[in-house]
N, C-alpha and C positions, 0 to 999 in steps of 0.2 A: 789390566787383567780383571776390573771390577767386575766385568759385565760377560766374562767368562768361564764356560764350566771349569770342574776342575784340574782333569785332563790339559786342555787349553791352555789354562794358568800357568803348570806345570810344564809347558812346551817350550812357551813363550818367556819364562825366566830363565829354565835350560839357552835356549836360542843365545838369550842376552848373557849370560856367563859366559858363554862358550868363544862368543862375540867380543867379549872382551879381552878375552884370555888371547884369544889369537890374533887379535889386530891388537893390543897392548892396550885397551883405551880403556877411562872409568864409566860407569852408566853410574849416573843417578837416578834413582828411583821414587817415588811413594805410595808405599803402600800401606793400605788400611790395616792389613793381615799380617798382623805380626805374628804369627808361627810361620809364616813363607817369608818375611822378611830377617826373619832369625836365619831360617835355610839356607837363604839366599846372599842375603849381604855382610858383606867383610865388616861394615862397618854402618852402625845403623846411631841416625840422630834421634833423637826420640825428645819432645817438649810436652811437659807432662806441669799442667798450670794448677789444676789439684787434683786430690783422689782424696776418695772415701762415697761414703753412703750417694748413691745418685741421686736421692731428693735433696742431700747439701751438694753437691755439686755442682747441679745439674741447675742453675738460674739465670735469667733474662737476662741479669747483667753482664755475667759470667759468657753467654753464650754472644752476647753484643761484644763485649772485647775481646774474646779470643777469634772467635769465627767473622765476625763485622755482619752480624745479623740480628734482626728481631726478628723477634720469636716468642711465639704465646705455649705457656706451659701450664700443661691442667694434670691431674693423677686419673690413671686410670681403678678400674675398679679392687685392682691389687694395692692401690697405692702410690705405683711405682709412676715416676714423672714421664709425661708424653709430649713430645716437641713437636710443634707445626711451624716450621718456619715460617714466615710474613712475608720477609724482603730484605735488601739487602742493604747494609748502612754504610 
């Protein structure tokens, strides 16, 4: 649904509840969007490796073992940290 309006988004997880419901089967999902994943799913896994302030959060090392990427991080003029991915480890 990433790459769909909203309209769309909302079709196409109708569709698949509806899909499930009447053929008996589970969808597994991932979604980025967690207020449509709240909506939407019975049952939502959620892996949450830390939170707080995005400039601690948010580091090369950090973003190397959870995602298996480097990535160069600079602040923008707010401060706030800006990720460019590189490549993939």
């Amino acid at each position: 649904t990433a790459a769909l309006d909203v309209r769309h988004q909302l079709t196409v997880l109708d569709l698949l509840r509806r899909t499930a419901r009447d053929q008996g089967i589970v969808v597994a999902a991932a979604l980025h969007d967690l207020s449509l994943a709240a909506i939407y799913a019975n049952h939502v896994v959620c892996r949450v490796d830390a939170a707080g302030p995005a400039t601690e959060v948010l580091t090369a090392a950090r973003l190397r073992r959870v995602y298996r990427v480097e990535a160069e991080l600079t602040r923008g003029a707010d401060g706030r940290p800006r990720v460019t991915p590189l490549r993939a480890v």
